[in-house]
C-alpha positions as YAML, in Angstrom:
chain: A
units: angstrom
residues:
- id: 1
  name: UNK
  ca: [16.86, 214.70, 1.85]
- id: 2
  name: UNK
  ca: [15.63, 217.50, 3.75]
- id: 3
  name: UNK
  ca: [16.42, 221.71, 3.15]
- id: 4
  name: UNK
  ca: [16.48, 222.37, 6.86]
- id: 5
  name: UNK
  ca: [18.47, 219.87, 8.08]
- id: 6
  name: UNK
  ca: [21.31, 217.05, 7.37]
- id: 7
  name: UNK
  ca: [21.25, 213.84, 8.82]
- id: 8
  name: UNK
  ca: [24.51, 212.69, 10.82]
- id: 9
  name: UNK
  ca: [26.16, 209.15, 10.74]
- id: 10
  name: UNK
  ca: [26.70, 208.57, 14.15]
- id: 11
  name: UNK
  ca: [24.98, 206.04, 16.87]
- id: 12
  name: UNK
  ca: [23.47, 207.28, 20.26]
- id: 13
  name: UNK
  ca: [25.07, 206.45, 23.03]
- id: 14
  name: UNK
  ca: [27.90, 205.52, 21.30]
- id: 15
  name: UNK
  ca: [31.65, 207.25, 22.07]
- id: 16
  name: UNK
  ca: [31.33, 208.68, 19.25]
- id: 17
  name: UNK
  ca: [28.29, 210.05, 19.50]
- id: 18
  name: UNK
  ca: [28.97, 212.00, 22.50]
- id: 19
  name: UNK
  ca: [31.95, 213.35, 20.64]
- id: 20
  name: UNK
  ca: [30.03, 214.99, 18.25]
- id: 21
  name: UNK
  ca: [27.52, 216.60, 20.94]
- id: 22
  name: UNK
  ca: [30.17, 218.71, 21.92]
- id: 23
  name: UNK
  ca: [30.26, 220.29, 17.78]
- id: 24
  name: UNK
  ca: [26.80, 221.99, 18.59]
- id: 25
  name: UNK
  ca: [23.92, 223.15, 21.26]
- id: 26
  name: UNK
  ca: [21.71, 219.85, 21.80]
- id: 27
  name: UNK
  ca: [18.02, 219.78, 22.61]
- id: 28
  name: UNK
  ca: [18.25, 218.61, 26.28]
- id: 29
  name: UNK
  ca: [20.71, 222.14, 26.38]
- id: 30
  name: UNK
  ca: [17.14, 224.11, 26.30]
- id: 31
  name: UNK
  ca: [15.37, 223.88, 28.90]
- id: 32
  name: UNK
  ca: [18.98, 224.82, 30.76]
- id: 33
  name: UNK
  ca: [19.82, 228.06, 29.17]
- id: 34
  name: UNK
  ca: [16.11, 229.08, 29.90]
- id: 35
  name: UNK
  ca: [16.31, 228.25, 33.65]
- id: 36
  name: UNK
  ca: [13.29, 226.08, 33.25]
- id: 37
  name: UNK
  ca: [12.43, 224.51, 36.78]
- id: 38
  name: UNK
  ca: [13.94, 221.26, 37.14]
- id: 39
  name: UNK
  ca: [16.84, 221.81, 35.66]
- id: 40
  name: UNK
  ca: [19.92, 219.60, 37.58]
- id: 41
  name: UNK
  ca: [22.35, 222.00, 36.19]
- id: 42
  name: UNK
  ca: [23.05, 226.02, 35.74]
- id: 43
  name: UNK
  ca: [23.94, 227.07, 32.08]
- id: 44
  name: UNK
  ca: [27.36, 228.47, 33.61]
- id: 45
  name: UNK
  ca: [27.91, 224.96, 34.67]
- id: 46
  name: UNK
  ca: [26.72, 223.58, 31.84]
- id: 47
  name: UNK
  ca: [29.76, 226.21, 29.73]
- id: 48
  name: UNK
  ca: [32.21, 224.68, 31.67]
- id: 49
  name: UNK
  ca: [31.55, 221.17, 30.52]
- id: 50
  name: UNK
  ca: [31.06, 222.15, 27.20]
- id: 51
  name: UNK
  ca: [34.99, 224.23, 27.45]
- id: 52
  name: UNK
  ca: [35.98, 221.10, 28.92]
- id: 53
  name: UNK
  ca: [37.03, 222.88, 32.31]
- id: 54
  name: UNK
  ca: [34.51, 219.86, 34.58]
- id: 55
  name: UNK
  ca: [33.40, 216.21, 33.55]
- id: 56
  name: UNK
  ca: [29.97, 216.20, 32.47]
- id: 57
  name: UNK
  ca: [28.34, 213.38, 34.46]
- id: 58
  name: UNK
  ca: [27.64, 209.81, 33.92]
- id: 59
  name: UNK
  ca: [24.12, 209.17, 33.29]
- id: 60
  name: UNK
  ca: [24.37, 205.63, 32.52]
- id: 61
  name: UNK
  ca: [24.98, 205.25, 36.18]
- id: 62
  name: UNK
  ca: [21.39, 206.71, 37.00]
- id: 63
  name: UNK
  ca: [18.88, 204.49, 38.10]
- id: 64
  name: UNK
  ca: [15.92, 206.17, 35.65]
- id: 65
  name: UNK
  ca: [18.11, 206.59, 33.13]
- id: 66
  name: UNK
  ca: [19.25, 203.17, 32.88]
- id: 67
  name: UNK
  ca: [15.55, 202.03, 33.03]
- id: 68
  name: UNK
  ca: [14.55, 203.84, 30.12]
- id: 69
  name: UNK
  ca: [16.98, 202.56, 28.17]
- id: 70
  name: UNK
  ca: [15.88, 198.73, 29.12]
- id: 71
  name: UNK
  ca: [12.14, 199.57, 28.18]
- id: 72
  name: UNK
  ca: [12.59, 202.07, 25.10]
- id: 73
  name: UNK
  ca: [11.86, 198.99, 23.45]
- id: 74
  name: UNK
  ca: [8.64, 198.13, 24.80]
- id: 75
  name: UNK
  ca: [8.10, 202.81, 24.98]
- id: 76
  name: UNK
  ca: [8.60, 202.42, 20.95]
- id: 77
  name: UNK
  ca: [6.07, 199.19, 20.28]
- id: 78
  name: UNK
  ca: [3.22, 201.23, 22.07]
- id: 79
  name: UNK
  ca: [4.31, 204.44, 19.93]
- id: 80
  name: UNK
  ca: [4.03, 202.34, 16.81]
- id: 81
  name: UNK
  ca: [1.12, 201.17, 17.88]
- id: 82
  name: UNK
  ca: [-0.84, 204.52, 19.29]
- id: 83
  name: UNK
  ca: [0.00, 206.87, 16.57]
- id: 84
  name: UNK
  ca: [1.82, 205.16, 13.27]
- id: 85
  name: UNK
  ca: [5.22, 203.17, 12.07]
- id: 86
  name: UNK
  ca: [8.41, 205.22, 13.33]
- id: 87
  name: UNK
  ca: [11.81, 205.39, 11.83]
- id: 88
  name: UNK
  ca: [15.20, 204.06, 14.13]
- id: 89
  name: UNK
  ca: [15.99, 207.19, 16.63]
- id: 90
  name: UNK
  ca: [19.10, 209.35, 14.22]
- id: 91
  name: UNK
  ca: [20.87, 212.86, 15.20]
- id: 92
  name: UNK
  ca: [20.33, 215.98, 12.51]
- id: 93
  name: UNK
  ca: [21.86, 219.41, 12.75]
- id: 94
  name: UNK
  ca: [20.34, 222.26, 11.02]
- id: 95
  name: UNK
  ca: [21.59, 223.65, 8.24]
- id: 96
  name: UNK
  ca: [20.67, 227.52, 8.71]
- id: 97
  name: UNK
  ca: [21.84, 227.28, 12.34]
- id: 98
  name: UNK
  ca: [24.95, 224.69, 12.28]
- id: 99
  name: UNK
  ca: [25.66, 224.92, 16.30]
- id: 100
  name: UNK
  ca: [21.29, 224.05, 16.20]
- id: 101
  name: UNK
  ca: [21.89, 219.94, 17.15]
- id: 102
  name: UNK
  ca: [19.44, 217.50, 18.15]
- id: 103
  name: UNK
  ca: [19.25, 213.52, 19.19]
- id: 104
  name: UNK
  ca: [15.91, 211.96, 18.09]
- id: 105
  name: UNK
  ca: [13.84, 208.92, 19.18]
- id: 106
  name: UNK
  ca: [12.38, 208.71, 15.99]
- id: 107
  name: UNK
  ca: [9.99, 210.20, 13.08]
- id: 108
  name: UNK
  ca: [6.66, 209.11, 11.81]
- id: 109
  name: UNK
  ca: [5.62, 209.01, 8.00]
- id: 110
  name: UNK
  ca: [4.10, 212.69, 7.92]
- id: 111
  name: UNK
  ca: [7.49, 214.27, 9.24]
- id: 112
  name: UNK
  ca: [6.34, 214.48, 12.73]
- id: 113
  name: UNK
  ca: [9.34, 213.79, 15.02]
- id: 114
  name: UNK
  ca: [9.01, 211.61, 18.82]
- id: 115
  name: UNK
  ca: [10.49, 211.95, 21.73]
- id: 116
  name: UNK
  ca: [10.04, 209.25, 24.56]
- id: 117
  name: UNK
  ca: [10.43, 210.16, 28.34]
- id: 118
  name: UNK
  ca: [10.52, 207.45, 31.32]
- id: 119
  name: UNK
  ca: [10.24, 209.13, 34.42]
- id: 120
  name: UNK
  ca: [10.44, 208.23, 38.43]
- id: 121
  name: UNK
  ca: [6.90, 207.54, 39.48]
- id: 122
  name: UNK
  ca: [6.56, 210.28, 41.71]
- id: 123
  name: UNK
  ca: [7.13, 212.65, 38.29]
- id: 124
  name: UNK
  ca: [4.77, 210.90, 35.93]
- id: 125
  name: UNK
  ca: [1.89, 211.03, 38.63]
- id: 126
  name: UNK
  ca: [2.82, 214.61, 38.03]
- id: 127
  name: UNK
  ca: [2.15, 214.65, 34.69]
- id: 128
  name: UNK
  ca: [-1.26, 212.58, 35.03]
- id: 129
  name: UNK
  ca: [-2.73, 215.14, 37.36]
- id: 130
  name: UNK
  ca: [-1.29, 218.73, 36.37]
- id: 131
  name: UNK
  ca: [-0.81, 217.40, 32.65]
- id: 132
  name: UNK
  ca: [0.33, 220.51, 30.98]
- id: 133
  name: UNK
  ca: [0.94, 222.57, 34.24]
- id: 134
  name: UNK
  ca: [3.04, 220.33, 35.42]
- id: 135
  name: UNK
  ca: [6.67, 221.49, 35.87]
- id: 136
  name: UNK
  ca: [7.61, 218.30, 33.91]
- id: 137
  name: UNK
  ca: [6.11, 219.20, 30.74]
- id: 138
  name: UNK
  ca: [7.00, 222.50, 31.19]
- id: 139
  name: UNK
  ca: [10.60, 221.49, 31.15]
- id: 140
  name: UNK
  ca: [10.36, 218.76, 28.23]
- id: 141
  name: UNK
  ca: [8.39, 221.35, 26.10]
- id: 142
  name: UNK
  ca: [11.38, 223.70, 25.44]
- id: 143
  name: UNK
  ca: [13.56, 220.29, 24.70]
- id: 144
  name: UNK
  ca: [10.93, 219.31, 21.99]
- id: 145
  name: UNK
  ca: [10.50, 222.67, 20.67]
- id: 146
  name: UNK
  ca: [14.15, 222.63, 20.08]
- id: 147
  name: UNK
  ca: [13.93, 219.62, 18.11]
- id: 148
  name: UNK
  ca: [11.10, 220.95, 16.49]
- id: 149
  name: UNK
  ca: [13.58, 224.03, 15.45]
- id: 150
  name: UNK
  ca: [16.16, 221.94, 14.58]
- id: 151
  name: UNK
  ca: [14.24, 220.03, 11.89]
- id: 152
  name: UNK
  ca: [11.47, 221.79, 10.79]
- id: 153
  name: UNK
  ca: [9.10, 219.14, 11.79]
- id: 154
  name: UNK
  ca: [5.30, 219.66, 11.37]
- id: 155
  name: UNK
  ca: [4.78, 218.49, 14.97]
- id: 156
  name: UNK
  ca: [5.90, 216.35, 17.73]
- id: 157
  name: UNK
  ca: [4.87, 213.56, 19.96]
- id: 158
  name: UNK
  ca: [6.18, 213.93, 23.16]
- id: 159
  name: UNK
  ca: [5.00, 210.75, 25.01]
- id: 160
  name: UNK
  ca: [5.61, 209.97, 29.05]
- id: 161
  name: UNK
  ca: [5.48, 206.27, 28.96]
- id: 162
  name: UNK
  ca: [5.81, 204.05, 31.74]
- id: 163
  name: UNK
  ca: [5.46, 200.47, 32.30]
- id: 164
  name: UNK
  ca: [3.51, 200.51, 35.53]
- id: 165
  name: UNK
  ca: [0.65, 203.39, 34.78]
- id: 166
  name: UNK
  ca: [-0.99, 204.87, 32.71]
- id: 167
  name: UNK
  ca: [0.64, 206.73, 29.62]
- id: 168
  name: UNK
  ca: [0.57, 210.02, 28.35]
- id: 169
  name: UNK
  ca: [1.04, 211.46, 25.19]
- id: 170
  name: UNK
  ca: [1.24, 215.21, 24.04]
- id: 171
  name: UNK
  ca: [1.02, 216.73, 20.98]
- id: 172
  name: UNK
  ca: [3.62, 219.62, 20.18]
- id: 173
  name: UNK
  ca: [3.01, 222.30, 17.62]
- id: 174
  name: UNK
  ca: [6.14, 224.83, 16.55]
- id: 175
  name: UNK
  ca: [6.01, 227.97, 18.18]
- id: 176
  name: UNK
  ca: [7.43, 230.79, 16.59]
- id: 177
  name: UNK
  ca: [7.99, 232.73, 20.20]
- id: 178
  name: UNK
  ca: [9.58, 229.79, 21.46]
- id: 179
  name: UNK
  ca: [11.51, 229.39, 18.33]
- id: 180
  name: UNK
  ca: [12.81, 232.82, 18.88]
- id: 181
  name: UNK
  ca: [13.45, 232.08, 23.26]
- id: 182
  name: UNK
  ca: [15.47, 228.50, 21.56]
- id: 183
  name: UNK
  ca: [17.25, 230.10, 18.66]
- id: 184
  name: UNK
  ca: [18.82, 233.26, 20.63]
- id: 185
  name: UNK
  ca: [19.53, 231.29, 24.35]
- id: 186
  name: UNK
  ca: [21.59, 228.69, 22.27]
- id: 187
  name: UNK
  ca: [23.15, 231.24, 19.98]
- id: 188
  name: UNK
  ca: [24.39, 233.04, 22.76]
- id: 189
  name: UNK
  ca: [26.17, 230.15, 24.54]
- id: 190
  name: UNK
  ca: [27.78, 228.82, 21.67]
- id: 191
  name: UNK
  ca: [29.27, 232.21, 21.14]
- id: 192
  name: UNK
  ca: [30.25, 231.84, 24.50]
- id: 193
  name: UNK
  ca: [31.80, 228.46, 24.37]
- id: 194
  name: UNK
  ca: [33.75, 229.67, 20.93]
- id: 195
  name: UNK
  ca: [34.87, 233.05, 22.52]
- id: 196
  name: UNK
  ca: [36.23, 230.92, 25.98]
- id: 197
  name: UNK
  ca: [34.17, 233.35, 28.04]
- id: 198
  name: UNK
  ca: [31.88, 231.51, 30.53]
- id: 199
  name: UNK
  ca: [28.07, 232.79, 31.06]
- id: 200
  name: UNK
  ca: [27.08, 234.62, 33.86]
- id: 201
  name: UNK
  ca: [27.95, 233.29, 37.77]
- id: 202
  name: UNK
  ca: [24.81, 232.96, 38.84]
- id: 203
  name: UNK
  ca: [26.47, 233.60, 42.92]
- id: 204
  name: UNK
  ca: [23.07, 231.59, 44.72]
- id: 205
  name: UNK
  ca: [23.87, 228.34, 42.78]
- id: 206
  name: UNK
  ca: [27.02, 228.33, 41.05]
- id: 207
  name: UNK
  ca: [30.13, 227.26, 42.86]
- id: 208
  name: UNK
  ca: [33.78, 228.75, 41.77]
- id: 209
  name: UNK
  ca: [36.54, 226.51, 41.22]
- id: 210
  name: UNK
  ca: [38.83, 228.86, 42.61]
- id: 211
  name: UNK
  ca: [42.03, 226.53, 42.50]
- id: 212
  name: UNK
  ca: [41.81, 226.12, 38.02]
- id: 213
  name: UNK
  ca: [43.41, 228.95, 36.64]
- id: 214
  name: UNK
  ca: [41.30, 228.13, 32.78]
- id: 215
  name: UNK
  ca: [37.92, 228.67, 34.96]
- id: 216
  name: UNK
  ca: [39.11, 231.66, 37.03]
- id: 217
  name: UNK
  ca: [40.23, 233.41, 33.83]
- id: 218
  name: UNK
  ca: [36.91, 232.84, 31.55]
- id: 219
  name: UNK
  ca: [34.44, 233.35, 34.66]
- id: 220
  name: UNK
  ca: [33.83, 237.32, 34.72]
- id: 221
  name: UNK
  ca: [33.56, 239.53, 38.01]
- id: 222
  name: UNK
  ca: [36.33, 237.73, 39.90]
- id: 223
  name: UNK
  ca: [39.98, 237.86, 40.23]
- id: 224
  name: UNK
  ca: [42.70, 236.24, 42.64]
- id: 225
  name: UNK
  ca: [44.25, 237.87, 45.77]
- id: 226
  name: UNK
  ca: [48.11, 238.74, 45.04]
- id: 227
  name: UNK
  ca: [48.33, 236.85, 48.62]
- id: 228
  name: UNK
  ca: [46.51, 233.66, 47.60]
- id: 229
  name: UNK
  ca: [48.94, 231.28, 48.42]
- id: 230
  name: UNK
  ca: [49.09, 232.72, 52.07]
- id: 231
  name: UNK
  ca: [45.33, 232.91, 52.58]
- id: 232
  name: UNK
  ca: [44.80, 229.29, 51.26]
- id: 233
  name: UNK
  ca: [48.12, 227.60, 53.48]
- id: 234
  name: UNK
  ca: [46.18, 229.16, 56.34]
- id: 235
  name: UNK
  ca: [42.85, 228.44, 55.80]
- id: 236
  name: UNK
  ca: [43.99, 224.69, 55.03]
- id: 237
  name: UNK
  ca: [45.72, 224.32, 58.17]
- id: 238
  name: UNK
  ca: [43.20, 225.19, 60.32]
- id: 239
  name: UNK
  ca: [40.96, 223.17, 58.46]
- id: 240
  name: UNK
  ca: [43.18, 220.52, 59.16]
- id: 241
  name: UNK
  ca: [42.47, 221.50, 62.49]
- id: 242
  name: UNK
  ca: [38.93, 221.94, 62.38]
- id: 243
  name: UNK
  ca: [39.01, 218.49, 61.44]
- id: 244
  name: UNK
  ca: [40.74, 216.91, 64.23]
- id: 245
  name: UNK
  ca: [38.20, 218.58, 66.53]
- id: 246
  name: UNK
  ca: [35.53, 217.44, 64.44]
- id: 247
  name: UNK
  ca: [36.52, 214.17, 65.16]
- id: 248
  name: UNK
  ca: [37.47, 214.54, 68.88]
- id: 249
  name: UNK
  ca: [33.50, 215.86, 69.55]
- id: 250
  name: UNK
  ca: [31.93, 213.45, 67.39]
- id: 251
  name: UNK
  ca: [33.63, 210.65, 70.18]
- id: 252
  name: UNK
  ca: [32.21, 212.80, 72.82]
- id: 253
  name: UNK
  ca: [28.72, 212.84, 71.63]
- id: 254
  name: UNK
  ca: [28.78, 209.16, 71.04]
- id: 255
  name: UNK
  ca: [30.03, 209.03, 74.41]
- id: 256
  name: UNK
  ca: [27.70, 211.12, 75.58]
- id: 257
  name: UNK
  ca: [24.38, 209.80, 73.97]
- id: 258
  name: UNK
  ca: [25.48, 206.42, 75.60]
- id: 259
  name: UNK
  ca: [25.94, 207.39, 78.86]
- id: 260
  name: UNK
  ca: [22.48, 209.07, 78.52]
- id: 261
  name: UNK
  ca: [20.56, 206.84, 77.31]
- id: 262
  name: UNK
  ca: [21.58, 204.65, 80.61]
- id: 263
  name: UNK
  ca: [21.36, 207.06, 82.83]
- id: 264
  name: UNK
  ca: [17.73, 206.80, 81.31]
- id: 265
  name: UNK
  ca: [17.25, 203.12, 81.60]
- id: 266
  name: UNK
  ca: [17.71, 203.42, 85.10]
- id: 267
  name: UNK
  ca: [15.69, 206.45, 85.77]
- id: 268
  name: UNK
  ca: [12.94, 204.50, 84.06]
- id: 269
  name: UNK
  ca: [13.61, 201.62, 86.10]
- id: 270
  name: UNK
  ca: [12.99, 203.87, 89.20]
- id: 271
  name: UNK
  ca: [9.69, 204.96, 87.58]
- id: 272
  name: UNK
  ca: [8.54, 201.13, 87.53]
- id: 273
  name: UNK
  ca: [9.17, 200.12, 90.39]
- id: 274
  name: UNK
  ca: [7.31, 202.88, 91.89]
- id: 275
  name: UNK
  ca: [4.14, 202.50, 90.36]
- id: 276
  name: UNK
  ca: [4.98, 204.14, 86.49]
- id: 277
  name: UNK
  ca: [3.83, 201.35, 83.52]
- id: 278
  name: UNK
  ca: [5.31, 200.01, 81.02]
- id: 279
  name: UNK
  ca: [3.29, 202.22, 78.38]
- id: 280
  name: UNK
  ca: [3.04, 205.18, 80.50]
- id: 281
  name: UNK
  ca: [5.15, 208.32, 80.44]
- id: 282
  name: UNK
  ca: [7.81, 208.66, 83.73]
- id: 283
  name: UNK
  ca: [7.41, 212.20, 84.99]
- id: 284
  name: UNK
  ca: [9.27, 212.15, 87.83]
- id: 285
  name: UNK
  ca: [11.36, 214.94, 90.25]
- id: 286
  name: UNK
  ca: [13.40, 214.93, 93.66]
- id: 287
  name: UNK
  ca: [16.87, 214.21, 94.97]
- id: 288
  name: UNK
  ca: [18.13, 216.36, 92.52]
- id: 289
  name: UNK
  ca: [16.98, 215.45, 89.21]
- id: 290
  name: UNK
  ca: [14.11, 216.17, 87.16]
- id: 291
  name: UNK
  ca: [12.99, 213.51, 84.53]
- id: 292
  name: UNK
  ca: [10.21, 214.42, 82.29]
- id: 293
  name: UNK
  ca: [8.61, 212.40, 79.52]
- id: 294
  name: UNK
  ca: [6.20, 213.60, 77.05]
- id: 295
  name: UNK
  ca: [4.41, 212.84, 73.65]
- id: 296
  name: UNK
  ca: [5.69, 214.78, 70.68]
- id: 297
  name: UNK
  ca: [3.32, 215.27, 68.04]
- id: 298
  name: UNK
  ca: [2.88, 214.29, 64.56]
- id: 299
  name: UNK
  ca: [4.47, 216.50, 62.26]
- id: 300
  name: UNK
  ca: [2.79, 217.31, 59.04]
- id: 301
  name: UNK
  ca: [3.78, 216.73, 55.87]
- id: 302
  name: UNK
  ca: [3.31, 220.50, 54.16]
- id: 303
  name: UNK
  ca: [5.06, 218.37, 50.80]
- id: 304
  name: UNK
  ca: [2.13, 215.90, 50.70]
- id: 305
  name: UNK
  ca: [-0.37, 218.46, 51.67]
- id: 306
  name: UNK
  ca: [0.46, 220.58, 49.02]
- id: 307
  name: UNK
  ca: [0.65, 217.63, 46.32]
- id: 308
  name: UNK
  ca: [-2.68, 216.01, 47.32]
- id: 309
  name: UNK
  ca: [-4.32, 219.27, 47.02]
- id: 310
  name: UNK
  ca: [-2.26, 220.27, 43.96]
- id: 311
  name: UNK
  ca: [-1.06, 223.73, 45.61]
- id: 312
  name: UNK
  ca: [1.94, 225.27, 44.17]
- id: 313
  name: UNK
  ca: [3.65, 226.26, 46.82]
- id: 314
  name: UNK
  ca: [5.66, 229.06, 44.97]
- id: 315
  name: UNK
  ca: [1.89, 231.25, 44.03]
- id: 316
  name: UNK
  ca: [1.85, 231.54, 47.39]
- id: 317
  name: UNK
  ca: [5.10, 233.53, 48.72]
- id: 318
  name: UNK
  ca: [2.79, 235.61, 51.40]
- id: 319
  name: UNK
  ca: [3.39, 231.94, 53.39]
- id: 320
  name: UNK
  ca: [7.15, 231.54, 53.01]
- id: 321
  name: UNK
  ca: [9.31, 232.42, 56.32]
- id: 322
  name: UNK
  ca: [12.16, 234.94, 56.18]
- id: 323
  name: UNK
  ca: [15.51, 233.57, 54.56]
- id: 324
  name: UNK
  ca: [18.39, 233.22, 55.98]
- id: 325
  name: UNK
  ca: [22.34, 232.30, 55.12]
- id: 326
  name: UNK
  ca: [23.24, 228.95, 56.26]
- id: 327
  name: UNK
  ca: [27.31, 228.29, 56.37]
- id: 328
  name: UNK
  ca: [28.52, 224.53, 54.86]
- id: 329
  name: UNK
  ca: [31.84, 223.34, 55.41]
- id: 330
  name: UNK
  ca: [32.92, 220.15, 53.93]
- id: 331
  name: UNK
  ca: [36.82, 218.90, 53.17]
- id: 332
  name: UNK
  ca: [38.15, 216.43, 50.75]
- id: 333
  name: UNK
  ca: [41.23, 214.75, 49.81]
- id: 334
  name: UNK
  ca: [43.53, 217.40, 47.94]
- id: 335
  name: UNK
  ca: [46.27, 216.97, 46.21]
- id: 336
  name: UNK
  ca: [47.89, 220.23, 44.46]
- id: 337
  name: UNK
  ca: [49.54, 220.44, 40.98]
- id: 338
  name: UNK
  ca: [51.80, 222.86, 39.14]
- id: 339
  name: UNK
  ca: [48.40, 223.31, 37.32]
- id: 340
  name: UNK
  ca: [46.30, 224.74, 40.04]
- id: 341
  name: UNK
  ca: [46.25, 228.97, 40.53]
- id: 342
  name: UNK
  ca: [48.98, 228.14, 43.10]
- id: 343
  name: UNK
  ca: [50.81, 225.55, 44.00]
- id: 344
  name: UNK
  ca: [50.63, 224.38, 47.40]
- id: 345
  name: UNK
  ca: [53.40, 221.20, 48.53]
- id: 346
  name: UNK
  ca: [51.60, 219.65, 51.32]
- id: 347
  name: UNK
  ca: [54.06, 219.92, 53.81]
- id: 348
  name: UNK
  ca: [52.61, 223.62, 54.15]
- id: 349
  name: UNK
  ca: [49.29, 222.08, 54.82]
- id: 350
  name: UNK
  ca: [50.31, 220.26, 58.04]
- id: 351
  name: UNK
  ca: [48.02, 220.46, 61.32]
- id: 352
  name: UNK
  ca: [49.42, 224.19, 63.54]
- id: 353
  name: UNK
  ca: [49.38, 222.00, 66.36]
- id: 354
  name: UNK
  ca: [52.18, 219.08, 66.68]
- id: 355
  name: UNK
  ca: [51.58, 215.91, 69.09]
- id: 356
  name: UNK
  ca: [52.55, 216.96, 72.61]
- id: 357
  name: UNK
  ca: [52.03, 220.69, 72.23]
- id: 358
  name: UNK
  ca: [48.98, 220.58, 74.49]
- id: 359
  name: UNK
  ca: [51.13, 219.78, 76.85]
- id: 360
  name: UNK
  ca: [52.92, 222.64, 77.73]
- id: 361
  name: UNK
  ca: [50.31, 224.92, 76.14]
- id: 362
  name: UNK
  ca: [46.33, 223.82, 75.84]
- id: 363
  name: UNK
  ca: [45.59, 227.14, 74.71]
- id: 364
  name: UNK
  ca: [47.11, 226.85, 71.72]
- id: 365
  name: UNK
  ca: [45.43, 223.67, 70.70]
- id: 366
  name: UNK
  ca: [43.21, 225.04, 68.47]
- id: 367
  name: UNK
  ca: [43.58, 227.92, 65.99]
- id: 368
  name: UNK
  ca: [40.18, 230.22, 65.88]
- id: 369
  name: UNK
  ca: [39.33, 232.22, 62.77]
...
């Protein structure tokens, strides 16, 4: 029995197991609330899945994930075999710190604690070439030292194991100053998720679910128009709108490209039988066209240029363009409740224009905001 932490009773992966992650902060939290590089979430959107406002996702549906779970078998028999006998992965919480949770692949005979990762290939080649630089480690470091927190372990063995290359193994010491970084980030949001008061809106990533009252009301810095209803019957009718011309110039292009492309068949044709070959370019003009082929060049790969000669391309911001704002628009199927901020029947969400409109007035086909 250990003075730091208690072992709990429940299985990973199991439905009850990912009951009882929601009782405290868990190790892959971490690297989140630090805003470690790589992370696939923001720690305001990870508060709302802990309040229960969004679904966390599925990760049994992703392809890696699902892999590593088929081959922690095989991960564990090499672990055993490399470094020493392992005890059956179990979950602990800490005693000092009770919100302090963590999931573990296992612990060796001298207290040292393991945790297993199975990464994409393009990641673990990562890891073999920038080894501790790599943005990788740098991300699964602040989940071990977590765990590391959590127990009190002596060390940790954080192997990247793979099935196809080489594997790589890393040993973890405590850290006091990341201790400290762990203890306070996950102190913090836990006080936030008990208080119902989301973490920062971090306004370049996060999006606001403007239509749930629960996530307008905990998210700080914003507040509803007294005209909402108005604004959004508007904006979703010319949406509707938008749509319908969306749809209308996507059959024109198509329409377009095709007639193109045989108007340049035949143009081409022309250019054979007057002397042009097969493999040659058609640069032809008169009779009032101009028809010009030419050879675009390879583009380069700055990605795979920076990768082969391990460049970072964020030391080097003197290279970087100017930014800009780009717009996105996308729609989905919506169907309001007596739930939402306001409650809109869809009858008020019906196209401006009705059929036959255009008839006796085109300019008012379309509604422009």
């Amino acid at each position: 029995m250990s003075d730091i932490y208690e072992v709990v009773d429940v299985v990973q992966g199991s439905k009850e197991w990912l009951e009882w992650r929601k009782t405290g902060v868990t190790a892959t939290c971490s690297p989140i609330l630090l805003e470690e590089a790589g992370a696939t979430k923001t720690p305001y959107e990870l508060y709302l899945q802990y309040a229960g406002l969004i679904k966390a996702e599925d990760l049994s549906v992703i392809k890696q994930v699902d892999a590593g779970k088929k081959l922690e078998a095989l991960a564990r028999s090499y672990c055993e075999k490399e470094i020493g006998q392992i005890a059956l992965p179990f979950c602990v919480r800490n005693k000092k710190y009770p919100y302090m949770i963590a999931s573990l692949d296992g612990q060796f005979d001298d207290g040292s604690i393991l945790e297993i990762k199975n990464l994409c290939e393009s990641k673990h080649l990562s890891i073999l070439q920038l080894e501790t630089k790599s943005p990788e480690f740098r991300y699964y470091y602040w989940q071990v030292q977590h765990q590391l927190l959590t127990t009190g372990a002596p060390q940790a063995y954080l192997v990247f194991w793979s099935a196809t290359d080489q594997t790589k193994v890393f040993k973890i010491m405590p850290s006091k100053k990341a201790f400290y970084r762990v203890q306070v980030a996950c102190e913090y949001f836990w006080n936030k998720v008990q208080t119902k008061t989301a973490l920062p809106f971090d306004k370049e990533k996060d999006i606001l679910l403007i239509s749930d009252p629960e996530i307008m009301s905990q998210t700080q810095g914003f507040k509803l128009p007294d005209d909402l209803e108005a604004r959004v019957v508007d904006i979703a009718r010319q949406v509707g709108t938008l749509q319908q011309m969306e749809k209308e110039l996507a059959l024109k292009k198509k329409q377009f490209e095709e007639y193109q492309n045989a108007v340049n068949l035949l143009i081409q044709g022309l250019g054979a039988s007057i002397g042009f070959s097969y493999n040659e370019l058609v640069r032809i003009d008169g009779f009032g066209f101009r028809f010009l082929q030419s050879r675009v060049p390879e583009k380069p790969s700055y990605k795979r240029i920076c990768d082969k000669l391990s460049i970072d391309p964020k030391h080097h911001p003197e290279c970087y363009g100017q930014s800009s704002v780009r717009n996105s628009l996308s729609t989905y199927e919506y169907k309001s409740t007596l739930t939402d901020t306001v409650y809109i029947p869809l009858d008020d969400t019906s196209v401006l224009v009705s059929p036959g409109a255009e008839e006796t007035d085109s300019a008012q086909q379309y509604v422009v905001f």
